[in-house]
N, C-alpha and C positions, 0 to 999 in steps of 0.2 A: 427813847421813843416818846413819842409827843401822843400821849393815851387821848387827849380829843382827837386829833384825825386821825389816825390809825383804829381798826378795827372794825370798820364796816367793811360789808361784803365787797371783794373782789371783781366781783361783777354784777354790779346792781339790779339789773333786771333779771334776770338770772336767780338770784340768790333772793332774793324780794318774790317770785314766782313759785319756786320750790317750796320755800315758808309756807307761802300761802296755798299749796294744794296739800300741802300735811295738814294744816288747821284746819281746811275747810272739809278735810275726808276726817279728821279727827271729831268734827261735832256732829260731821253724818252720819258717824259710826259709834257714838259713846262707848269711851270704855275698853274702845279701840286703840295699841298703841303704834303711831304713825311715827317715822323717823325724819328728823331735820335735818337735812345736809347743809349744815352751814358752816361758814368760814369768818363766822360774826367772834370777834375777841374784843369785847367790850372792858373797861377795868371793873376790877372785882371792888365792891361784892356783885356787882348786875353781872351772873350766869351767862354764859353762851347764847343759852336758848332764851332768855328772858331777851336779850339783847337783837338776839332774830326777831321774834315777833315785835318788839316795839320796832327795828328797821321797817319791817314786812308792814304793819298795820294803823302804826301812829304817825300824822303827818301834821303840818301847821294849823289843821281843822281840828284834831283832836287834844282836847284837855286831858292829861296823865295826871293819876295822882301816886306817887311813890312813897313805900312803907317807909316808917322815919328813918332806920339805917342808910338806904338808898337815899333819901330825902337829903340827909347828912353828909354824904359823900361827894365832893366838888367835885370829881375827878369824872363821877358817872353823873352827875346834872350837865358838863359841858359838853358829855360826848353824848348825852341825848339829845342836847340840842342842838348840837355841830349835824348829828346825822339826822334827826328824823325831825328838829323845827318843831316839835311837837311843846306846846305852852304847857308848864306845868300847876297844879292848883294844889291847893290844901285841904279842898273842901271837898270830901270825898262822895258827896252822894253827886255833885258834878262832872265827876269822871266818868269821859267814855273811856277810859282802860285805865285799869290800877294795877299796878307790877311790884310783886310781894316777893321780895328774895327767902324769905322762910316762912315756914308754916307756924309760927309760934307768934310772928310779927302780922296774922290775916287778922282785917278785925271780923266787928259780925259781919254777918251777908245781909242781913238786911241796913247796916248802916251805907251800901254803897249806894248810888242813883238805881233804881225798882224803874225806869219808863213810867210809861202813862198807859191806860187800856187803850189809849189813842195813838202813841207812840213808844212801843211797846222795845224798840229799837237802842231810844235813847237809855237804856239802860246801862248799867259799868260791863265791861269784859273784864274777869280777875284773871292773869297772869298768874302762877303762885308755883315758884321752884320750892321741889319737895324735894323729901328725901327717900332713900331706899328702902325705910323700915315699911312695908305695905300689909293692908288688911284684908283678910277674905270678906268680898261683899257681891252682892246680885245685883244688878243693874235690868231695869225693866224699863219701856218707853218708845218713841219716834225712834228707828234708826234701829234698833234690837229686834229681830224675830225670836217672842215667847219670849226668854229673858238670857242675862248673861255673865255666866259668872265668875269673876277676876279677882285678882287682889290692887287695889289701889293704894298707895302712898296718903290716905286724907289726913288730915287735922286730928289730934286727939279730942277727947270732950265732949261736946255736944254738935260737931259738926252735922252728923246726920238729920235729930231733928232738925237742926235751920236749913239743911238741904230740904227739907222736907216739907218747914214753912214758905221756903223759895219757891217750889216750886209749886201751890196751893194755891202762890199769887199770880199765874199765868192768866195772862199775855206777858204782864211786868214780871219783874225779876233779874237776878244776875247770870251769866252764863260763865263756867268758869273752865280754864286750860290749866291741867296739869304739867308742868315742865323739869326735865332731869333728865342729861348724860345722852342728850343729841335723841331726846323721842318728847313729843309730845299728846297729852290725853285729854280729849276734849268732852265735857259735862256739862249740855248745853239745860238750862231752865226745866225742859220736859223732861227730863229722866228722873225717875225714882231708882232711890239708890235703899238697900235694905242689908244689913249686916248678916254673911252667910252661917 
C-alpha cells in the first residue's frame, strides 16, 4: 500500500464535516468529550485523530509546525502534503496548527505563535495525542455552567501553571485539542483548568 495516498477519508466532505462539528462542539463545551468518526489511517506515528483534524482543518493557507518525531518521519510529511497541501515550518511561534504526537514531545505554550490583541486569531491550535493515564482536575470558564469536573490526559509538570499563564494572556494565546482512541477534547484559551 502506497501510505501517501491512501488514508484519507473516504468521503471527503463528509468526513472533513463530521471532524469539524466534533472540534467545534469540543471547544464550545471545554472539557467535553466529542467523538471522531473517522476513517482517516494516516502512517504512524501521525494518530488517527491527529490525521482527522490536520485533513479537517489544515489547507495550503495554513503553516503546520510538526513535533520533531513527526517532523522526522517521511512517510507522515508526504501524506500531509499529498492530502491537506498544508506548508510545513520549523518556526513554531508561526504555526497556525502544531500537531504533537506525544505529550512529552509538547514544548511550552507560550513558545508557540500568542496572536496579537489585534489579531487574537492568528494564534497556534495545538493538536496534542495523549495518553490514557488522566488527572482529576475542575475546569471553570466560557462554555461551563459554574464549573466542571473531569479527569483529563494533561502533561505532567508544570503544564497547569502555563495553562494558567496562557490564559492571563487573553485575547492572545494558544487553544489547545486534546486527541486519543476516536474522541477529541477541546481547551480553548478561556478556560481555567485547576487540579481537583
Amino acid at each position: 500500500m502506497d501510505t501517501t495516498i491512501e488514508g484519507g477519508f473516504a468521503d471527503l466532505v463528509l468526513g472533513a464535516q463530521s471532524v469539524f462539528r466534533a472540534v467545534m462542539e469540543a471547544l464550545a463545551r471545554p472539557g467535553s468529550v466529542q467523538s471522531i468518526a473517522s476513517d482517516a489511517a494516516p502512517p504512524a506515528p501521525l494518530t488517527p485523530e491527529l490525521g482527522a483534524v490536520a485533513l479537517t482543518l489544515c489547507d495550503h493557507d495554513t503553516l503546520v509546525w510538526l513535533d520533531p518525531v513527526l517532523a522526522a518521519n517521511e512517510a507522515v510529511v508526504a501524506w500531509l502534503a499529498f492530502h491537506c497541501g498544508a506548508p510545513l515550518t520549523s518556526d513554531i511561534g508561526a504555526a497556525a496548527f502544531a500537531l504533537v504526537s506525544d505529550v512529552t514531545l509538547l514544548p511550552r505554550i507560550d513558545a508557540f505563535g500568542q496572536g496579537t490583541d489585534e489579531y487574537p486569531d492568528r494564534s497556534t491550535t495545538v493538536v496534542l495525542a495523549v495518553g490514557s493515564a488522566a488527572k482529576p482536575v475542575t475546569l471553570k470558564g466560557p462554555g461551563i455552567k459554574d464549573q466542571f469536573s473531569t479527569q483529563l490526559p494533561l502533561p505532567d509538570g508544570d503544564f497547569i501553571e502555563q495553562w494558567a499563564e496562557n490564559r492571563a494572556r487573553f485575547p492572545r494565546g494558544v487553544d489547545l485539542l486534546l486527541v486519543r482512541a476516536g474522541t477529541v477534547v477541546g481547551l480553548p484559551r478561556t478556560t481555567r483548568i485547576s487540579e481537583a
